[in-house]
C-alpha positions as CSV (number, residue, x, y, z in Angstrom):
1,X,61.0,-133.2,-88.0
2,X,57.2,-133.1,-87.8
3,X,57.3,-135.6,-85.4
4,X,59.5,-133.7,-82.7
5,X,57.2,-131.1,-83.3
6,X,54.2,-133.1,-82.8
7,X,56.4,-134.3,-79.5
8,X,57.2,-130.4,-78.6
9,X,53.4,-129.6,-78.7
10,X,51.9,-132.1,-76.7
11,X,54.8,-131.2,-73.8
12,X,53.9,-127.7,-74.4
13,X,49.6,-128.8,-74.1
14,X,50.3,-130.9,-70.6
15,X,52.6,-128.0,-69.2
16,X,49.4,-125.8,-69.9
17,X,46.6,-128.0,-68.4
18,X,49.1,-128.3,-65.5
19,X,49.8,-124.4,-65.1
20,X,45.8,-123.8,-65.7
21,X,45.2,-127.1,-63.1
22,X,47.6,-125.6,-60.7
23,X,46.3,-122.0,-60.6
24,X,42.4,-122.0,-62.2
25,X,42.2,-118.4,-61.3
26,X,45.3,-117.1,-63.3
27,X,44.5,-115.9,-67.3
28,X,46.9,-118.2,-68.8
29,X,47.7,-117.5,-73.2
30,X,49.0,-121.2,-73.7
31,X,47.9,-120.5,-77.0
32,X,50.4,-117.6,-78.0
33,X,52.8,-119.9,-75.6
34,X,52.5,-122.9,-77.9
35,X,52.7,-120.8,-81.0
36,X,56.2,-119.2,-79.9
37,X,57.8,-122.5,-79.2
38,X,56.6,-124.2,-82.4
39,X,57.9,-121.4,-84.2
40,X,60.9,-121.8,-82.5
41,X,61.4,-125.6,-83.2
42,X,60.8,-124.7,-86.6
43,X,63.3,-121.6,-87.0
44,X,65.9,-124.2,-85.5
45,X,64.9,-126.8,-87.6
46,X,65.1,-124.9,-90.6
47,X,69.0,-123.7,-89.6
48,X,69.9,-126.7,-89.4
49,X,68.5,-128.2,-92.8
50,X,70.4,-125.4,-94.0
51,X,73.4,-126.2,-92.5
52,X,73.3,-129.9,-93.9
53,X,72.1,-128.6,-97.6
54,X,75.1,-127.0,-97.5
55,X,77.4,-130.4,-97.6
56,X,78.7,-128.8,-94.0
57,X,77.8,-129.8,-90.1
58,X,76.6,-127.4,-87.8
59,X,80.4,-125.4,-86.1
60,X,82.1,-128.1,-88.5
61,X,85.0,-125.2,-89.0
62,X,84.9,-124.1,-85.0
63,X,88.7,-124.6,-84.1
64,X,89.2,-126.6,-80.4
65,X,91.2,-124.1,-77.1
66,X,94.7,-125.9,-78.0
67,X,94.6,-126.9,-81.4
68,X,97.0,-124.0,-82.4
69,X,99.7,-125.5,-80.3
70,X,99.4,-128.6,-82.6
71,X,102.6,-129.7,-84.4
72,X,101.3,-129.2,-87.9
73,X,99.5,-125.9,-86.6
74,X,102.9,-124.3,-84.9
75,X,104.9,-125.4,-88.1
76,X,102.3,-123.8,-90.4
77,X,102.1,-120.7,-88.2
78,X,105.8,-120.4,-87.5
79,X,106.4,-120.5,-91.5
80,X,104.0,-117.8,-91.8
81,X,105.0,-115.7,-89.5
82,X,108.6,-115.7,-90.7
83,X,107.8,-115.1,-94.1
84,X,105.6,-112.1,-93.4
85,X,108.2,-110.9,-91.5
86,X,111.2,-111.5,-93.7
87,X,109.2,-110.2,-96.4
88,X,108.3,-106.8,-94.4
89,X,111.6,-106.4,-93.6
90,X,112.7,-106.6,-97.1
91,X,110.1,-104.6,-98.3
92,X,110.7,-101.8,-96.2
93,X,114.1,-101.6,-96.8
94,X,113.8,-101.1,-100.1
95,X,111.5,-98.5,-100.3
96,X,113.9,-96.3,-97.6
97,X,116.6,-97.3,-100.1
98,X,114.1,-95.7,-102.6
99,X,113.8,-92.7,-101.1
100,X,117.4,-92.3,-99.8
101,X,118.4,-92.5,-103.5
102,X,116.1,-90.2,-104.4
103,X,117.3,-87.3,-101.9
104,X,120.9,-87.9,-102.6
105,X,119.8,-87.3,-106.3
106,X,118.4,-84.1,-105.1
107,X,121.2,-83.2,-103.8
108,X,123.6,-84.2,-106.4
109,X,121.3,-82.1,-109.2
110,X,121.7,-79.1,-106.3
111,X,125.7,-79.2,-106.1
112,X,125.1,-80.1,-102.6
113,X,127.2,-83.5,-103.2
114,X,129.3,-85.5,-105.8
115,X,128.7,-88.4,-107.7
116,X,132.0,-89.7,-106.1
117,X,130.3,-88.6,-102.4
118,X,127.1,-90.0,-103.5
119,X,127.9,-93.6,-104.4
120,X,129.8,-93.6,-101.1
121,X,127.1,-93.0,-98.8
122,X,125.1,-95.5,-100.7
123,X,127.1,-98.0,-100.2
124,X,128.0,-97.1,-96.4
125,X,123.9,-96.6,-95.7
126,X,123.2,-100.1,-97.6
127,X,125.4,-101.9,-95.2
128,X,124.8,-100.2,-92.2
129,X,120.7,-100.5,-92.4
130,X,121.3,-104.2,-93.9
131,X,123.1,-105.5,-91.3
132,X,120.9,-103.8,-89.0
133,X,117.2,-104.8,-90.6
134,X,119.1,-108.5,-90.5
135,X,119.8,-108.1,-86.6
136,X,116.3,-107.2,-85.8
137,X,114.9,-110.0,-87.7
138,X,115.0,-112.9,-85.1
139,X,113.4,-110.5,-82.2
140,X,110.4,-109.5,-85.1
141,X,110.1,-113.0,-85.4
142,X,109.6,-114.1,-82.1
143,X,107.6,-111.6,-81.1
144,X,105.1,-112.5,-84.4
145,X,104.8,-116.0,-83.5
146,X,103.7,-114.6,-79.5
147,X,101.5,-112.8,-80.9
148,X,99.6,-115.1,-83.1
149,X,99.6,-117.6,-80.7
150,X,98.0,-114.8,-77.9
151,X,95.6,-113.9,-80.6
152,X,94.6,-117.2,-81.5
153,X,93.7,-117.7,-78.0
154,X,91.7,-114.3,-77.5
155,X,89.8,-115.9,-80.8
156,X,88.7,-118.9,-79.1
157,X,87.9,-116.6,-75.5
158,X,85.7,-114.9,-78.2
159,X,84.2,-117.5,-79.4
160,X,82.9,-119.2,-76.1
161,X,81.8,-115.5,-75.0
162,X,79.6,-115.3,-78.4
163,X,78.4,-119.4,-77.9
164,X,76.8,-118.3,-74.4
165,X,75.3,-115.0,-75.2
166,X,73.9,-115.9,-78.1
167,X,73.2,-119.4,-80.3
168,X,75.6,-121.9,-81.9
169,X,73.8,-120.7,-85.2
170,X,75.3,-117.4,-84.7
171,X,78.4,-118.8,-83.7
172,X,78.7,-120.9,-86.7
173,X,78.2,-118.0,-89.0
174,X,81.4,-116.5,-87.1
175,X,83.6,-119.5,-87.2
176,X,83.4,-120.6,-91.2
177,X,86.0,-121.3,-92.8
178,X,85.7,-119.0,-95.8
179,X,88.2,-121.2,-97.9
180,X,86.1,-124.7,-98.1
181,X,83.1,-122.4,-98.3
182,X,84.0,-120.5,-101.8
183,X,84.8,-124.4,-103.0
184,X,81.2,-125.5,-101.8
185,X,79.6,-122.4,-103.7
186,X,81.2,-122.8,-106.8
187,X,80.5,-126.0,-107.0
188,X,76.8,-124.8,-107.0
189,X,76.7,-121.7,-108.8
190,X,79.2,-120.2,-111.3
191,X,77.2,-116.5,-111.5
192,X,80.0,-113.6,-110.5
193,X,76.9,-111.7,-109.5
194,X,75.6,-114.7,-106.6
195,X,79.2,-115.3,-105.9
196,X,80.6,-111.8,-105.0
197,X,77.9,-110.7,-102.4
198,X,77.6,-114.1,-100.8
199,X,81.1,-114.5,-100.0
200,X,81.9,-111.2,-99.2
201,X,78.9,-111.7,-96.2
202,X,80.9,-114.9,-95.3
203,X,84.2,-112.8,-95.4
204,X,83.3,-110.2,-93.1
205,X,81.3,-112.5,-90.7
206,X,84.0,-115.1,-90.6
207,X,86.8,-112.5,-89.8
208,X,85.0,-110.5,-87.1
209,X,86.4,-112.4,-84.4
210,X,89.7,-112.6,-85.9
211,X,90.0,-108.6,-86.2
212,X,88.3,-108.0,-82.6
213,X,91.0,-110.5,-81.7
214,X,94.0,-109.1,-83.1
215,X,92.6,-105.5,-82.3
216,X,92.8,-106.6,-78.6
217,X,95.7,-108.0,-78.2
218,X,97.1,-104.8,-80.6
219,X,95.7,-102.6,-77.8
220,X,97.2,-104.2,-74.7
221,X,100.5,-104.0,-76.4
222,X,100.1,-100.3,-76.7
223,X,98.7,-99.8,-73.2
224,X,101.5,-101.5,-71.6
225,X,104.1,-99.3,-73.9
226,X,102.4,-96.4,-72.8
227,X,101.7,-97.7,-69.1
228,X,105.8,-98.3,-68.8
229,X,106.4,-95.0,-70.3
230,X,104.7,-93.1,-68.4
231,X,106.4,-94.9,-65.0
232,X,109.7,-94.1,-66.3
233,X,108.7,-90.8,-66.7
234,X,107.1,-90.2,-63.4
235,X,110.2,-91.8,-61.6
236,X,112.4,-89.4,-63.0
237,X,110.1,-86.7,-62.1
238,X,110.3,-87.9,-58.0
239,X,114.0,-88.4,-58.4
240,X,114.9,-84.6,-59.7
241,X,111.8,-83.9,-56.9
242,X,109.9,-81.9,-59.1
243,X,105.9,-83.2,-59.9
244,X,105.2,-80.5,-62.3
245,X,107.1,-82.4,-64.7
246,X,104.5,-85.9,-64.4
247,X,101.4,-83.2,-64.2
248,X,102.1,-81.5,-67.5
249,X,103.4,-84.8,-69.4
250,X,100.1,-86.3,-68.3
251,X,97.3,-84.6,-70.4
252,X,99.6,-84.8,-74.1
253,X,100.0,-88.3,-72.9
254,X,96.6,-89.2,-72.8
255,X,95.3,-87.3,-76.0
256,X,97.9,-89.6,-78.0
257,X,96.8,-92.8,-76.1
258,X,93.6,-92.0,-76.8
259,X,94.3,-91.1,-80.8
260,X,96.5,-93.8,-81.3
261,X,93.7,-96.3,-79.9
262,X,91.3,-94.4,-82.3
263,X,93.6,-95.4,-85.4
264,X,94.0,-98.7,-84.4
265,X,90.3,-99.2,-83.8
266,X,89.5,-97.8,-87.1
267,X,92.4,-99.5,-89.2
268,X,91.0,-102.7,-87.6
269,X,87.2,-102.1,-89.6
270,X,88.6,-100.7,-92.6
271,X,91.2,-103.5,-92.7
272,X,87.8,-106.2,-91.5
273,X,85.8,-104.0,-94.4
274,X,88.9,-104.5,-97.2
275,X,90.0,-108.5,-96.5
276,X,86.2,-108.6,-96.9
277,X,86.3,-106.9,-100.2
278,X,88.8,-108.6,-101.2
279,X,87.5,-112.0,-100.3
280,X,84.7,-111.7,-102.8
281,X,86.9,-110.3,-106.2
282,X,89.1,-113.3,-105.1
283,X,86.1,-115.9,-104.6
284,X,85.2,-115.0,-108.5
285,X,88.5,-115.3,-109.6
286,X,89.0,-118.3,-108.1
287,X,87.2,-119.9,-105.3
288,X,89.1,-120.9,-102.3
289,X,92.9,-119.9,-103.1
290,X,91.5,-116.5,-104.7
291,X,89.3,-116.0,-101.6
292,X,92.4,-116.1,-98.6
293,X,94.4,-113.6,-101.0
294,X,92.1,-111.8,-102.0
295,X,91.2,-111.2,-98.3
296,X,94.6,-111.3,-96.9
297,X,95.8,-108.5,-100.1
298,X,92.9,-106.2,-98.8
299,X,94.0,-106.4,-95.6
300,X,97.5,-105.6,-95.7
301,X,96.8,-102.9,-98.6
302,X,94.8,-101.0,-95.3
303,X,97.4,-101.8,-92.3
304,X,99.9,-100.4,-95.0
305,X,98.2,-97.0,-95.8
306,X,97.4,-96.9,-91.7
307,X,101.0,-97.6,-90.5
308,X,102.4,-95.3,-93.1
309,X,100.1,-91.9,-92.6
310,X,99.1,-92.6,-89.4
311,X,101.8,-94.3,-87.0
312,X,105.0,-93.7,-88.7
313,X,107.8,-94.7,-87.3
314,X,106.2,-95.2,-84.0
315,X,105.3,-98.8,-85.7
316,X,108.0,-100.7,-84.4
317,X,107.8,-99.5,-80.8
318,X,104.4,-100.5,-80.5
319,X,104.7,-104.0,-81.4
């Protein structure tokens, strides 16, 4: 290292005596020149000892433009995606079977119903959501695995925007792979109190782009829902020749674009601020496994809470 230095001062020395050769009259501070680019080499320099310290090459976890179309990267991701899904669906009808239980006991206690009338419309709802939660299942599916795959490739559009605005130090903070990094810590250090805040920084930075990602692609969805909704709406309006109609539907429709972008914006961090949370009580627990459930149990506690008070049942018709 001391000897690319050496090499980057004498270039920087000859490019002075050149400039001061070329123009004797200009005040030229090669000095303060020299002194910036040494401290530059050695700022770089000193990233990328850290980088190799760290049993890790510089944007060793950066993922390649097609490498989630891979057969072992569509098989993992398929999987995935159709156990989320299964699971959500499964999930959420039990908790409206929850709650439909729990009015027709209201109802039963208020003489509104008998226990006769009650256990058959239980049995009539359970088949008739079942069989339709089941039908729906294929369509959620496909439409997951579209979506990963468009927000896998808004990640790596992300990730070449960041590489040539900023460094591929800054890059590489983005793209690590928080997993093999809470195995190369622990192999270092067993103190919770090291552990915690240095994997909940490599949490959050590592899952930046993968939230601004899935934010985006979130938010196209929703303007194209909205986008088609309001051009059926304004077509009808022409038809029945009356443009009041579109006028007046406009402004309401905007305020809710606008607040339902706000949510999702906002569930985003929260859900970015959580999974990070999470990342680090998981990376203490147990490094690696603990850290991607950790993270991915603090993010779907938030997209919970956000779909539930926030969306409602608009949920489904925005993805």
């Amino acid at each position: 290292m001391q000897s690319i230095l050496r090499f980057s001062c004498k270039a920087n020395e000859k490019q002075q005596k050149s400039v001061v050769g070329q123009y004797p009259n200009t005040s030229y501070s090669g000095t303060t020149h020299l002194a910036f680019s040494v401290k530059q080499q050695e700022a770089k320099f000193d990233r990328l000892k850290n980088a190799r310290d760290s049993d890790r090459l510089l944007l060793q976890d950066k993922k390649h433009w097609l490498e989630h179309l891979s057969f072992g990267a569509v098989v993992k991701s398929t999987t995935r995606v159709i156990v989320i899904q299964s699971t959500n669906v499964f999930a959420t009808y039990l908790q409206d079977q929850l709650q439909d239980d729990m009015e027709r006991e209201e109802e039963i206690q208020a003489g509104k119903l008998t226990l006769k009338q009650a256990d058959k419309q239980k049995k009539e709802w359970e088949e008739e959501e079942w069989e339709k939660r089941i039908s729906s299942l294929p369509r959620k599916i496909i439409i997951g695995i579209c979506k990963f795959h468009a927000t896998a490739m808004m990640m790596r559009s992300l990730e070449f925007l960041v590489e040539k605005l900023f460094d591929e130090f800054t890059l590489d903070r983005l793209t690590t792979d928080s997993f093999d990094f809470a195995q190369r810590l622990a192999r270092k250090t067993t103190v919770i109190s090291e552990i915690f805040p240095k994997m909940m920084n490599v949490c959050f930075c590592s899952s930046i782009i993968s939230f601004f990602a899935d934010f985006s692609v979130h938010q196209v969805i929703l303007s194209y829902t909205y986008y088609r909704y309001y051009t059926s709406r304004n077509n009808s309006s022409r038809k029945r020749h009356d443009p009041s109609d579109s006028m007046e539907d406009s402004l309401p429709l905007i305020f809710s674009y606008l607040s339902k972008t706000t949510t999702l914006f906002f569930s985003r961090i929260f859900g970015l601020a959580a999974s990070s949370f999470g990342g680090g009580l998981g990376s203490m627990l147990y490094p690696g496994w603990g850290t991607l459930i950790g993270s991915q149990c603090g993010d779907v506690l938030l997209s919970s809470i956000f779909d539930e008070y926030q969306f409602g049942n608009s949920k489904d018709q925005l993805l």
